[in-house]
N, C-alpha and C positions, 0 to 999 in steps of 0.2 A: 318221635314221642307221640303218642297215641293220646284223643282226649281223657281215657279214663286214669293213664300214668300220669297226664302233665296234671289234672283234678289233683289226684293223690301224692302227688309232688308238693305243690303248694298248699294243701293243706299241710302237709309234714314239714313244709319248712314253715309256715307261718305259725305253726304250734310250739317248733322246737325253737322258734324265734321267741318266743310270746312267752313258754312256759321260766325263761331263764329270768326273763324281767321280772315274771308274777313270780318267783320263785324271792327274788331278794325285794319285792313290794310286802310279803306277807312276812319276811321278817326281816330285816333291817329296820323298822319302827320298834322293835321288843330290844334292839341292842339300843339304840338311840335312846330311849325309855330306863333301860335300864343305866345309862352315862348321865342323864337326865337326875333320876333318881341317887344317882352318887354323890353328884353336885349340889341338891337341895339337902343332902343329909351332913357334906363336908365341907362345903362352900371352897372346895378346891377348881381352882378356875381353871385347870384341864381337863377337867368333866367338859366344861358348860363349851369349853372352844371345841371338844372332840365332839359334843351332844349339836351345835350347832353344824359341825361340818356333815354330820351324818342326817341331819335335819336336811340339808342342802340335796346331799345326795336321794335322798327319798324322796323328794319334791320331784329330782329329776325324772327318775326313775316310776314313779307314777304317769308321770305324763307320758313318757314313751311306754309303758304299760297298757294305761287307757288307748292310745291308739293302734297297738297290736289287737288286743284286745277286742276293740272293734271292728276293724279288720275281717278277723275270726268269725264274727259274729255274722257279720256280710256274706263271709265264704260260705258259711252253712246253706243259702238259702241261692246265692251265686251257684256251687258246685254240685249241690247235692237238693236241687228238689224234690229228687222220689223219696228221698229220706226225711224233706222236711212235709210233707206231704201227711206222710202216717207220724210222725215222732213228736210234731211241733204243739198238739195240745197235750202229750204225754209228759215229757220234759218242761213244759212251760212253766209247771212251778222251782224247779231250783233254777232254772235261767231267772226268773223274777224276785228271786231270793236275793240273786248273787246279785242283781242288779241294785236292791235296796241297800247289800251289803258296800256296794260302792260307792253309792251315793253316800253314806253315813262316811267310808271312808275319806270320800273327798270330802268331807263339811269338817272331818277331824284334823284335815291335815290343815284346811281354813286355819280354822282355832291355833293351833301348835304355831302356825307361821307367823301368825298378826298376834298372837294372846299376850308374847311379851313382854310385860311391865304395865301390862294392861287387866290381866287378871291375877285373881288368886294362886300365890305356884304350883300348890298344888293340882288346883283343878286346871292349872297350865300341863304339869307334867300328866294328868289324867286324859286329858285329850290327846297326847299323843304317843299314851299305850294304847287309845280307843284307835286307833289308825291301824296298829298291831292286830290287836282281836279284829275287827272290823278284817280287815286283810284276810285275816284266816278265814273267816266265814265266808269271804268270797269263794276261798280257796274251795274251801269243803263244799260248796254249791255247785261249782262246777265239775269237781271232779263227780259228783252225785250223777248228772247228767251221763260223764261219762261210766258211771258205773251199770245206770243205765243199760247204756248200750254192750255192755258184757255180760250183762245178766238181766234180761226185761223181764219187768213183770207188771202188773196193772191195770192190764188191758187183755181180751178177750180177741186171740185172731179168725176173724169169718170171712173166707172168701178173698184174702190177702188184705183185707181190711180192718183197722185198729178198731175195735167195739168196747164197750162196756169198761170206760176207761177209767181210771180209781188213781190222780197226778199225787197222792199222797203216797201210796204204796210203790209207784214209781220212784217217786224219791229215792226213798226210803228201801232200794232194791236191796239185795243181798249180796251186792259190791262193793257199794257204797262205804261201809265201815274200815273194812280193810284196805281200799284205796285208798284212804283219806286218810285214813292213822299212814300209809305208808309214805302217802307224797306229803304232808307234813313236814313229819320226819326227816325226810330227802331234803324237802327246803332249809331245815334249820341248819343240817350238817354240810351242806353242801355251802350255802350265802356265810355260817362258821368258819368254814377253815377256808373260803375263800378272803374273806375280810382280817380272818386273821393272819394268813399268809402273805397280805400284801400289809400290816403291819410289822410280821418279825422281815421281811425285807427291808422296809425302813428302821427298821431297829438297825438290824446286820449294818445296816451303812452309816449309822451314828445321827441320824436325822429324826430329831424332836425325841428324844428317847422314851422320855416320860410317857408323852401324851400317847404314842405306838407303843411304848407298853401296857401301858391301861385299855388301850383299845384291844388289843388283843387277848388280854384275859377276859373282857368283855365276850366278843367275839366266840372265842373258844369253847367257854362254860357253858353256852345252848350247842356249840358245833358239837362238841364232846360229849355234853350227856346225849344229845340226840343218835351222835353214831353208835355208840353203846345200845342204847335203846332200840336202833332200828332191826340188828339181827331177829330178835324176839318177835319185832312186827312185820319183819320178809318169813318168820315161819310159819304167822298167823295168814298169812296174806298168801303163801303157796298151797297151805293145806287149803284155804277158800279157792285158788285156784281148781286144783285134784278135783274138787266137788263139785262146781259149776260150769269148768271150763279143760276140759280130760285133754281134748284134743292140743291145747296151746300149753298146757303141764308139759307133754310126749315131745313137745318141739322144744321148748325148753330145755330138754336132758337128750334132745336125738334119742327117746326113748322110742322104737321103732315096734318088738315085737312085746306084745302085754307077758306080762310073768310076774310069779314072785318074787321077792329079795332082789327089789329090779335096783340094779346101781344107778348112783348119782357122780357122772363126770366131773372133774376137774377139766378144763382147757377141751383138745380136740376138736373136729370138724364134722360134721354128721356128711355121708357120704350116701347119696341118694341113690345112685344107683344098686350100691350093695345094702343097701339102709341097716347100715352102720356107722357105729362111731371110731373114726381114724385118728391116733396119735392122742387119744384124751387116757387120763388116769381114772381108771375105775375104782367107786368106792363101793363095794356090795353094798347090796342089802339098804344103803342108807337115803335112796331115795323114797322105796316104801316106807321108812321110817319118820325122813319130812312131810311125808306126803299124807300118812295116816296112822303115823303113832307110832307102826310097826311095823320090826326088820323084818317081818318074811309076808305083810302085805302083798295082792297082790295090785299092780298098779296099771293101770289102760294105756297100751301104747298107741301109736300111729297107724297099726293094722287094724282098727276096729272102725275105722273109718276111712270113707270112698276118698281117693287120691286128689278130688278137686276140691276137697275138703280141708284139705292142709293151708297151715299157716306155710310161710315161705320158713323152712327148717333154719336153713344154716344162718341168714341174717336172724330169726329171735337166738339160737343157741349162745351165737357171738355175742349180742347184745347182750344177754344176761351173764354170759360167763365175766363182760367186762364190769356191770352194775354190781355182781357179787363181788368180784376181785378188787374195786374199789373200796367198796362199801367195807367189806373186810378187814383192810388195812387202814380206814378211816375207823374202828373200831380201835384196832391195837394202839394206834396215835390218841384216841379218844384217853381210851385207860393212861399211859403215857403223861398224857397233860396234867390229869391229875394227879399222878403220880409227883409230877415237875413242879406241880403248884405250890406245891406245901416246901420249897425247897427257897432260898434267896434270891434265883433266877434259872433261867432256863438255859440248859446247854446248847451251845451253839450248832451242833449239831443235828436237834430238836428243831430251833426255829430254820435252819436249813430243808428239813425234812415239811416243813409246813408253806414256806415257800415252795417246794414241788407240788404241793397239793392243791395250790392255789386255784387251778381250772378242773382238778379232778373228779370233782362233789357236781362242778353243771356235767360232766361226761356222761357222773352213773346216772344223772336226771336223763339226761337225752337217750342214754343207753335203755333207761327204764321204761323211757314213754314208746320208743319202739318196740317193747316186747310188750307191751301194753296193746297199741293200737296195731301194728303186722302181727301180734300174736291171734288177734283175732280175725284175721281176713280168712276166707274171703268174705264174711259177714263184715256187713254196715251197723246192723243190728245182729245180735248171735241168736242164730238160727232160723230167723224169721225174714229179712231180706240179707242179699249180698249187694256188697258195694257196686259192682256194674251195672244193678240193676235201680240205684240210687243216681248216678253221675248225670248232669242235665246232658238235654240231648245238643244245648247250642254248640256251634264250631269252635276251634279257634282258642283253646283251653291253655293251649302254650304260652299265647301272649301274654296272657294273664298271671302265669307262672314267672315270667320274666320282671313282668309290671311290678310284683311283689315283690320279687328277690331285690329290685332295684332299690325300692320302698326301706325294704329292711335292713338293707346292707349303708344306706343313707342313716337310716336311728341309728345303728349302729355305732358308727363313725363317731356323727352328734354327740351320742350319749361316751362316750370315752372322752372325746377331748371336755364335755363340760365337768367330769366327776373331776378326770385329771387334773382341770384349772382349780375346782375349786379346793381339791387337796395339798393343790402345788402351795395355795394364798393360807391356807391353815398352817402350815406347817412351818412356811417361813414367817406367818405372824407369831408363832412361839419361839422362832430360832433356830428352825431346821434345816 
């Protein structure tokens, strides 16, 4: 392993490591909030037992957040000097955004921890939807960063040097909105029918029924309208790609030679030497049609651009056909729930179907950030550096990949058996 793999190694694992925690940090406070909210409105005290067990968990899960997180923040400057070099007064306002945004975070979750019976409940239960929003706007800050880097703009390049630089309109790139509406989204339905799959598990097995059924309708109601919602914002978010980013569209579909009425695959392998698509279901016409409204568009393939120019094909293809093919039937399940809702209980073969789905929703996340980040290589920044020529020059990159993996796979561990205790002690303090 070479320094620039083992670099790009461990930045993709300490992202895909980092993204799954900030993913149920930014909402697991809006379920908690909302159990919260049930319990001041009902004074039913398995709200307050479910609202403090999920209280506990989002204490946890913050804290192994913030140290991912930082981490992350380390490696930018560890792995990639020539990037932080030009990018670092480009970017430095939504990194100093997301950083206010956490501080505000962590002083919310202060409050929510210690506030009770000490303040007003409201403004008790008010601090810890502000840990929720607070959350989100971290979220949205960073991802701005990275939208950034898929689409820069801002700055004036002279001579391979960042000039006349404008850190508002960076922001504020032309990525930015459709990132962030989409990885949202991703967070709510994915940390949904995770939370909610490991309560109709505990339901199926007759433990605490109540309180795992209340959590799970919880749960659900953001997992579900979000899945719903997200198709709409994966077609806002691919037409944005088409426009800005042609070449990581083309890999995404193995769409190799430019035409019109260019099909959109189902499944298949993109086959680089015959640069074609092998064993996928062809749907005419329907990629021009996501792509720009219209069936007989025509759409930029992979030939209009020099060969070392390509994203790596066949892993983004894979990875999106898997973030769709979830994403998809988290939709159908979505409709489903509420369909279920309105019924006396749910069929068992419903909450069966939701316990599969349990790890599903981080897959399409992981699945999603690598057609994100390998979709846009070999750019560091799209079009203006490649990443080789970003990676610091020091030795010895590997160990450092190990150091981390070590690191991560330890929070890991940590963060399971403390969620698991403290769900095992909720459950049997009602009876489960």
């Amino acid at each position: 392993m070479d320094d620039l793999v083992a670099a790009r190694a461990t930045m993709a694992f300490s992202l895909g490591f980092h993204i799954i925690f900030a993913a149920i940090g930014m909402t697991m406070p809006f379920f908690m909030s909302a159990a919260h909210y049930r319990y001041l409105k009902t004074k039913d005290e398995v709200y307050l037992e479910l609202t403090k067990m999920w209280m506990k968990g989002v204490a946890i899960l913050f804290a192994v957040g913030a140290v991912s997180g930082t981490v992350l923040s380390f490696e930018l400057g560890l792995l990639w000097p020539g990037f932080m070099k030009h990018a670092g007064a480009i970017i430095g306002m939504p990194f100093s955004w997301e950083g206010t945004a956490f501080f505000l975070e962590a002083i919310a979750i202060g409050l929510f921890l210690y506030g009770w019976k000490r303040m007003n409940p409201w403004l008790h239960w008010f601090t810890g939807l502000m840990v929720g929003i607070s959350g989100f706007a971290s979220g949205i800050f960073v991802v701005a960063a990275n939208g950034w880097m898929n689409a820069p703009t801002g700055f004036d390049w002279v001579d391979g040097v960042a000039q006349n630089i404008d850190p508002v309109a960076a922001m504020f790139n032309r990525a930015w909105a459709h990132q962030s509406l989409h990885m949202q989204l991703a967070a709510l339905q994915a940390v949904g029918f995770a939370v909610g799959g490991i309560h109709a598990l505990l339901y199926l097995r007759g433990r605490a029924p109540d309180l795992n059924l209340k959590a799970l309708r919880i749960a659900m109601v953001f997992g579900a309208a979000a899945s719903i919602a997200q198709p709409f914002a994966g077609h806002f978010a691919g037409q944005r790609v088409a426009e800005l980013q042609p070449a990581k569209l083309a890999a995404l579909e193995g769409h190799f030679e430019t035409g019109t009425r260019a099909p959109l695959y189902i499944g298949g392998i993109p086959d680089m030497e015959k640069r074609t698509m092998e064993w996928g279901i062809p749907l005419p016409g329907m990629l021009s049609l996501m792509a720009h409204d219209d069936i007989n568009a025509e759409v930029i393939g992979l030939d209009q651009f020099p060969r070392e120019d390509w994203p790596n094909v066949p892993i983004v293809h894979i990875a999106f056909q898997i973030m769709v093919g979830i994403g998809t039937a988290m939709a159908a399940l979505g409709v489903l729930y509420f369909w279920f809702r309105r019924k006396a209980e749910f069929p068992r073969w419903f909450l069966r179907a939701l316990v599969l789905f349990i790890p599903m929703g981080m897959i399409a996340i992981e699945a999603g950030w690598i057609v994100t980040e390998v979709g846009r290589q070999p750019w560091i920044i799209y079009g203006f550096m490649r990443t080789k020529d970003a990676v610091t020059p020091v030795p010895g990159m590997v160990y450092h990949f190990y150091l981390f993996l070590a690191l991560y796979l330890t929070l890991a561990v940590a963060s399971a058996w403390l969620l698991r205790r403290q769900m095992r002690a909720v459950q049997k303090k009602i009876g489960g």
